[in-house]
C-alpha positions in Angstrom: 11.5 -0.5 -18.9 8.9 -2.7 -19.8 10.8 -5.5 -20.1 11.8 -5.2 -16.5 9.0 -4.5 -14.7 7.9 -8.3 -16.5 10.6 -9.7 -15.0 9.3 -8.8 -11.4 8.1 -11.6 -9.3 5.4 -12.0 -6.6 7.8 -11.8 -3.8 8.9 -8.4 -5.4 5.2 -6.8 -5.9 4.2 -8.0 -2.6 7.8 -6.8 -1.1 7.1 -3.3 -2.7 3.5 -3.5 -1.7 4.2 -3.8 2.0 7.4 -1.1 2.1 4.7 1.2 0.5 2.4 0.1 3.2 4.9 0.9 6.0 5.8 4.3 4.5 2.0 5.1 4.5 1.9 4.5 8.0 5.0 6.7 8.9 4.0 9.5 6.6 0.4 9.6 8.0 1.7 9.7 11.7 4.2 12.6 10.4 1.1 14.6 9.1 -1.2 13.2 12.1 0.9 14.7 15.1 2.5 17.6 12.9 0.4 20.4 15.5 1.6 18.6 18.8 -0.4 18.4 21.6 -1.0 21.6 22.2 -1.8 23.5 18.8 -2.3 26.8 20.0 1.2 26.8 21.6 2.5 25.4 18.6 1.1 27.8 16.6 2.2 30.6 18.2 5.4 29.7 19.9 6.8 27.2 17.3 5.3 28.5 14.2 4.9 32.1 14.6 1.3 32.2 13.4 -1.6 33.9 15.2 -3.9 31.1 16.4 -7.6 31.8 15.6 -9.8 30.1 18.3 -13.5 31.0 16.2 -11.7 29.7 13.3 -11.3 26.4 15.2 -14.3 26.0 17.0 -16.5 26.3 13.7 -14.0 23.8 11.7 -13.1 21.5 14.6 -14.0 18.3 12.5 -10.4 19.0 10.4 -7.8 18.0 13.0 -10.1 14.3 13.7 -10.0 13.4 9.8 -8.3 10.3 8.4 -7.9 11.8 5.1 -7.1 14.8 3.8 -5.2 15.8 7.3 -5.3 19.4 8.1 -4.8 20.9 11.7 -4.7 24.9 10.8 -3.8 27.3 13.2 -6.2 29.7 11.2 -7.7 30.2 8.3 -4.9 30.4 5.9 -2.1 28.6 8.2 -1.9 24.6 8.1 0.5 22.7 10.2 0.3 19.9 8.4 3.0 19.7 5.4 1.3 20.5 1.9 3.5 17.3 1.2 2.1 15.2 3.5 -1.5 14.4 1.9 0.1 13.7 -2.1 2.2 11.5 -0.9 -0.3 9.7 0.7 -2.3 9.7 -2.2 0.9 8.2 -4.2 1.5 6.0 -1.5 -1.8 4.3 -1.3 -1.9 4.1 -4.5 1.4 2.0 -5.2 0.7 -0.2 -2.5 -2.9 -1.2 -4.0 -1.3 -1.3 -7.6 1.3 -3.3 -6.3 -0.7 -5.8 -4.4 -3.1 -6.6 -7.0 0.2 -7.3 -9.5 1.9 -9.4 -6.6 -1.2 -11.5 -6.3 -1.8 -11.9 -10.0 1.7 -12.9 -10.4 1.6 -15.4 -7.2 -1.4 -16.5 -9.0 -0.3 -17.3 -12.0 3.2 -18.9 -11.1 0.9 -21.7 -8.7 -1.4 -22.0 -11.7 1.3 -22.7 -14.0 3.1 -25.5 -11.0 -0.3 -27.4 -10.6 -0.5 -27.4 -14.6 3.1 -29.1 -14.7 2.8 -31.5 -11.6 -0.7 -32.9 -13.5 1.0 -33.0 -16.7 3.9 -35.1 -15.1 1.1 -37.0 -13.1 -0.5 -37.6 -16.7 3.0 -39.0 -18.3 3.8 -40.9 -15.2 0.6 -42.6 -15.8 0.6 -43.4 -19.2 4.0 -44.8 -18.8 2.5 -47.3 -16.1 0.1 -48.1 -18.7 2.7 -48.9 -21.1 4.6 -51.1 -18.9 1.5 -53.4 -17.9 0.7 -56.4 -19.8 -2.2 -56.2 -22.1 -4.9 -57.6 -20.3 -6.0 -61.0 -21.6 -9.1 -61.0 -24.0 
């Protein structure tokens, strides 16, 4: 397993890096509009759950938050997917992991081509210098 994950390129970290990206966007929008626009409706129409206005009022910070998303109906009913906020977490992290390999890698591999185009520089040189006459003393 080991042996493959070294064979990865930069075009394959960053490629996984951005996917990851793009599925962190789509699973946060999932989890973002998972009450609707109307979450008391939802709650009770769609959901069966008994939507607790105090409950609300004195926690309405929750349904605003970036991260972790909750938009609860009451105190012990989310309609946000207890799936939603690990796989974020996973998510996020992948696509950070992976972007810090794919630059490393995409790093390295133009490191390595400026070492080889100044060590062919260097023999195409002393080969010139071979070539020319000695000058006169």
């Amino acid at each position: 397993m080991r042996l493959r994950l070294m064979r990865l390129t930069a075009f394959h970290w960053l490629t996984l890096s951005v996917l990851s990206g793009g599925a962190l966007c789509i699973v946060w929008l999932w989890g973002a509009l998972s009450g609707g626009l109307d979450v008391a409706e939802t709650c009770t129409l769609l959901r069966g759950q008994e939507y607790d206005d105090a409950y609300r009022a004195e926690h309405w910070r929750e349904p605003s938050q970036i991260f972790p998303l909750h938009n609860r109906c009451n105190a012990s009913y989310d309609l946000v997917p207890a799936w939603i906020n690990p796989t974020l977490v996973f998510l996020a992290l992948l696509a950070s992991v992976s972007l810090v390999l794919g630059v490393t890698r995409l790093v390295l591999a133009v490191s390595r081509a400026v070492g080889r185009l100044r060590a062919r520089l260097r023999e195409r040189e002393a080969a010139r210098s071979d070539d020319r006459p000695a000058p006169p003393l």
